[in-house]
C-alpha positions in Angstrom: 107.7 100.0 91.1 105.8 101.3 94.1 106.0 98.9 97.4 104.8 98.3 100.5 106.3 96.0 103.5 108.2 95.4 106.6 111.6 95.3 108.0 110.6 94.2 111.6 107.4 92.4 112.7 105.9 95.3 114.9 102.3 96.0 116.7 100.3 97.5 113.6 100.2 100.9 115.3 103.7 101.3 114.9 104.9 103.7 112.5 107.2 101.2 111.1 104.7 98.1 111.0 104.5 98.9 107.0 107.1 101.0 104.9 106.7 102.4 101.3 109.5 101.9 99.2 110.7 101.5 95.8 111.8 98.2 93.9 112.8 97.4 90.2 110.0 95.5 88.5 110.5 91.8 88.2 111.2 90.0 84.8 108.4 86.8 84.2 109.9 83.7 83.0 108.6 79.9 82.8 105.0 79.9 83.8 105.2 83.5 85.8 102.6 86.4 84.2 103.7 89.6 85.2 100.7 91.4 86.8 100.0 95.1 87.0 97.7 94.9 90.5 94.3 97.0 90.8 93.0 95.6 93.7 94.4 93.4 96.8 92.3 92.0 99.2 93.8 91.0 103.0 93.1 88.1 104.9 94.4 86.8 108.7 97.3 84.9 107.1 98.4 88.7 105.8 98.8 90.0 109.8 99.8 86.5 111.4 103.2 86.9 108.8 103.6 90.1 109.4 103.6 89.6 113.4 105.8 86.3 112.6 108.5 86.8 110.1 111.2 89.1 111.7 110.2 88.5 115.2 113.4 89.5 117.1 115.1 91.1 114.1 115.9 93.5 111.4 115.5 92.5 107.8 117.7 94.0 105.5 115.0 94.1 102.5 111.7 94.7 103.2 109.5 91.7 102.8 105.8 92.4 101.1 103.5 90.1 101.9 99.9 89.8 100.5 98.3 87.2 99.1 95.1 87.9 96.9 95.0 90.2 94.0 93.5 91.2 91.0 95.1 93.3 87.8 96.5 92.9 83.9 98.9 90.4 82.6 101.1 93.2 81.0 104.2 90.4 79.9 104.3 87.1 80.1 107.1 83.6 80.4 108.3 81.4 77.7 106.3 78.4 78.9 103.0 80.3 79.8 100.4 78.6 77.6 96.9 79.5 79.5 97.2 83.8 79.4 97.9 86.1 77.0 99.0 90.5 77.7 95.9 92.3 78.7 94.0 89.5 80.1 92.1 90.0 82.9 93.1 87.8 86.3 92.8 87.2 90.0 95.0 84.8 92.3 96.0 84.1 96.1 99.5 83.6 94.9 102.1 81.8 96.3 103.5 81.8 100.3 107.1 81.0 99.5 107.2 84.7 96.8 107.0 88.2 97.3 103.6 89.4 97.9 100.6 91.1 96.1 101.0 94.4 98.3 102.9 96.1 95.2 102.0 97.5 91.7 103.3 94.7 90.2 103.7 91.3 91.2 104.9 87.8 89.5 102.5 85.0 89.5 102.6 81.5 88.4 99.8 80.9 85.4 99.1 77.5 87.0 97.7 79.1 90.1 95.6 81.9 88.6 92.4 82.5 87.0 90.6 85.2 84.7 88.8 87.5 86.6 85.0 86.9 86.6 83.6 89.2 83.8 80.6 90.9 85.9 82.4 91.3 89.1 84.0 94.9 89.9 87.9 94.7 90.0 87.4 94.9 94.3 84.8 92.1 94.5 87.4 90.3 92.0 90.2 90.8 94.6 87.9 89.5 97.2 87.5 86.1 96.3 90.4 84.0 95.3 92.4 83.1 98.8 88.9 82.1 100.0 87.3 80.5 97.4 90.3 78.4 96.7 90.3 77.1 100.8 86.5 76.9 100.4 86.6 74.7 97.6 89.4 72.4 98.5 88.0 72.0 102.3 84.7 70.7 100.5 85.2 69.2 97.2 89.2 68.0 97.8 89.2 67.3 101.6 85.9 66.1 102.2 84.8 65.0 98.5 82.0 66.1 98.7 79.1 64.9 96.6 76.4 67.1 95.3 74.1 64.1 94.8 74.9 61.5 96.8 75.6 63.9 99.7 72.8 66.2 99.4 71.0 67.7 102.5 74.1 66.3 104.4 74.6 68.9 107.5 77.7 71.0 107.5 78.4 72.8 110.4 81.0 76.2 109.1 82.6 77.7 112.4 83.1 81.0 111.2 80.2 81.5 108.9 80.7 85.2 108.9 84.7 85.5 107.7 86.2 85.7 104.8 86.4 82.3 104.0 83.2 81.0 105.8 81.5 83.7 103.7 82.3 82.0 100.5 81.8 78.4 102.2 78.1 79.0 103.1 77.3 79.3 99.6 79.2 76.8 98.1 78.2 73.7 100.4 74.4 75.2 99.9 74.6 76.0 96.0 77.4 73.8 94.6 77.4 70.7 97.0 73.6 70.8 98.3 74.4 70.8 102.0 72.4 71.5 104.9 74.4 74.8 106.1 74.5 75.4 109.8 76.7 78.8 110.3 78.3 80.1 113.7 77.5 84.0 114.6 77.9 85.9 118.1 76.5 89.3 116.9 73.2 90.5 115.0 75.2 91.5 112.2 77.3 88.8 111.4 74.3 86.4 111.8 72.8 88.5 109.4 75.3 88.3 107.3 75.4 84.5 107.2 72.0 84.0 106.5 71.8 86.4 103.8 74.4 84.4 102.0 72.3 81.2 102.4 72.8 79.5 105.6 69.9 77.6 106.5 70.7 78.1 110.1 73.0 80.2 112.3 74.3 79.5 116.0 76.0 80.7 118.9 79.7 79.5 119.0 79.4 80.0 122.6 76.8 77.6 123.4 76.9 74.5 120.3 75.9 71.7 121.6 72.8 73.5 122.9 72.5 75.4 119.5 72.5 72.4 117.8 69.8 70.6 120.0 67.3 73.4 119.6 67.9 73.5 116.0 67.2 69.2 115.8 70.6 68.6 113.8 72.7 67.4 117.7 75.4 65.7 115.6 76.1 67.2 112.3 77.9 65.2 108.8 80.8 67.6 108.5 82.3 70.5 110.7 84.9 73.1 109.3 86.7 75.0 111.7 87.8 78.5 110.4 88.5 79.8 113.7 90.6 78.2 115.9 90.7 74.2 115.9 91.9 73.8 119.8 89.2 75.9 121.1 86.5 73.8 119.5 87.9 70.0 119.6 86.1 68.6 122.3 82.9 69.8 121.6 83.6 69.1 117.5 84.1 65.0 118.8 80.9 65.1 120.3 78.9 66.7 117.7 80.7 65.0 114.3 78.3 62.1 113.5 80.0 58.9 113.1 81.6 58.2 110.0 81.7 62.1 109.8 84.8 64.4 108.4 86.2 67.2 110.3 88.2 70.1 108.8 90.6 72.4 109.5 92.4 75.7 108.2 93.8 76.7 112.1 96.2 73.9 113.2 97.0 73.6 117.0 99.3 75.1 119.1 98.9 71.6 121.5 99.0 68.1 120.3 95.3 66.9 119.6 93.5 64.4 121.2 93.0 62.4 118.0 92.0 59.4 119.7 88.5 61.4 120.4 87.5 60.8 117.1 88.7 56.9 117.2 84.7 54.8 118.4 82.8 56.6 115.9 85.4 56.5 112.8 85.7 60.4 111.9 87.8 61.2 109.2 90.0 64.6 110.4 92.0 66.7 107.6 94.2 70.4 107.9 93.6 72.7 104.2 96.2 74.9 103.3 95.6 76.5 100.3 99.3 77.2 99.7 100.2 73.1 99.6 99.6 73.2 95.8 102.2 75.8 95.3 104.4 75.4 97.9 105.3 71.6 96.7 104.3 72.7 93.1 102.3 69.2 93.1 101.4 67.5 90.2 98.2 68.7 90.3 98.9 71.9 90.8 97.4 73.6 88.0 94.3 72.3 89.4 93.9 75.7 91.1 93.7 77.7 88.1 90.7 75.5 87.4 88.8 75.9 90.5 89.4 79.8 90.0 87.7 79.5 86.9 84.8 77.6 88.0 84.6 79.8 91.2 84.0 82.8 88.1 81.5 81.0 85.8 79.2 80.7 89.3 80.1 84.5 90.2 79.0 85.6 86.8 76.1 83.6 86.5 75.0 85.0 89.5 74.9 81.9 91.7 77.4 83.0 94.2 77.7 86.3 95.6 80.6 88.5 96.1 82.0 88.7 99.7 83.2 92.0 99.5 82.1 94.0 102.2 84.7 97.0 103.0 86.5 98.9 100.2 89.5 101.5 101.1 90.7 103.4 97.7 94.6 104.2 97.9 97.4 101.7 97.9 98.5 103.4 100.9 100.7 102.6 104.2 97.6 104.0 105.9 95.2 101.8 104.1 97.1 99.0 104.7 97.5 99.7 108.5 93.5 99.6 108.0 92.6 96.8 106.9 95.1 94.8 109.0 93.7 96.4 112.5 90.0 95.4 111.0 91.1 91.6 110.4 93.2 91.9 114.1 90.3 93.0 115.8 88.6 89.4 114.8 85.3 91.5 114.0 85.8 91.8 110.0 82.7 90.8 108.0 82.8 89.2 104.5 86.6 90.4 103.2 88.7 93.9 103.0 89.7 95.0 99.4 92.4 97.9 98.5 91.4 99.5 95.3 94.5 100.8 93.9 
């Protein structure tokens, strides 16, 4: 089968940062599905391993990274109970396994979902990765309840991303939020309130934002950007008794004792804990991918797609990393094979 990867971690406009190459196609057993890919998607995590995992070295296989996908369960394991050949599915997959950026990749049922039936096979691709980190940051992290909660202010740093893009409308549709959405340019402001946001802000300037607006201290905050960079400001804002979340980390230690006097709950998502620990509730995902498709196909999300390159191509690829790189990407990238 037809690859793509990386011996060395190089700048993307290196004509080594990706390779094409050929591999034998993998066997499923257990709970894997063997998947024949028709459209990836890439995300920041895609370019953050490729700059980070042969740092300093040479590998000796390429590694093929990628981590949202959508194709045709073309053979299945002996245990897998949920999918049957020639179903329909997407998935984020798994950090610890070979990627998506192939023709054919082995993924755990557990962790996938059918593909939603009125979506194109590139808005499929686009959804899984971030849908599954918007969900957990608000329904598994926070808890958040639709009726109890509702008109509860969320402020989503990052409205315009990949993930903040799926956020917006599930803390305004699903969870009955007040959404509150960071934007720096015209466009992605745009973008964020065509998607639901009841109001956008300046990054630059919160506090002040947030004062003009009449919401000064806001229920919930998720940072999809960079958790350091906002801390301070995110203690002063977070209401007491509030929840603060995080997808970033820290390079530094945090000053967790900021959020001490007013009680604020703090919690990291990372979508790949399910997986990664294979948890007991780690089939959990493959419900949550489902539900994410039921509210696709009734129409009460909308697909985040919002750039499609056609070729599974080293020079597609190369694309769509510089676009995330660049920190100016809108909605998410998709690959149609």
């Amino acid at each position: 089968m037809k690859a793509i990867g990386f011996k060395q971690s190089l700048p993307i406009s290196d004509p080594n940062s990706f390779i094409e190459f050929e591999i034998e196609k993998p066997k499923p057993k257990g709970h894997d599905l063997l998947v024949k890919i028709a459209a990836i998607s890439v995300n920041p995590v895609d370019f953050k391993i490729r700059q980070s995992a042969a740092k300093n070295t040479v590998l000796d296989t390429p590694k093929i990274i990628g981590w949202d996908a959508v194709g045709t369960v073309e053979e299945v394991g002996d245990k897998v109970s949920k999918f049957k050949v020639g179903d329909q599915v997407y998935y984020a997959g798994d950090l610890t396994r070979s990627g998506s950026n192939a023709t054919y990749q082995l993924v755990d049922e557990r962790i996938t979902g059918f593909k939603p039936q009125k979506l194109s096979l590139a808005e499929a691709a686009a959804i899984p990765l971030t849908g599954l980190t918007a969900w957990e940051t608000l329904f598994d992290r926070i808890r958040v309840d639709p009726i109890t909660d509702q008109g509860k202010t969320v402020l989503i740093i990052g409205g315009a991303g990949g993930v903040g893009s799926i956020c917006i409308q599930l803390a305004r549709k699903v969870g009955n939020l007040t959404v509150v959405a960071t934007a720096s340019r015209p466009e992605s402001a745009q973008w964020c309130t065509a998607l639901g946001a009841n109001h956008v802000v300046d990054h630059r300037s919160l506090q002040e934002e947030l004062d003009k607006l009449g919401h000064s201290q806001v229920d919930y905050i998720l940072d999809f950007v960079d958790l350091k960079a906002y801390w301070e400001v995110a203690a002063e804002i977070i209401k007491p008794q509030g929840h603060i979340v995080s997808i970033t980390g820290s390079t530094e230690p945090l000053h967790l004792n900021l959020l001490k006097n007013k009680s604020v709950t703090f919690s990291y998502e990372f979508m790949y804990t399910r997986s990664m620990y294979h948890t007991d509730d780690m089939d959990k995902q493959h419900r949550i991918l489902n539900k994410i498709g039921r509210l696709l196909d009734a129409g009460k999300l909308k697909p985040t797609l919002n750039t499609t390159l056609t070729g599974f191509t080293v020079a597609n690829l190369k694309k769509a990393h510089q676009l995330q790189e660049s920190g100016k990407s809108i909605g998410k990238t998709v690959i149609l094979y």
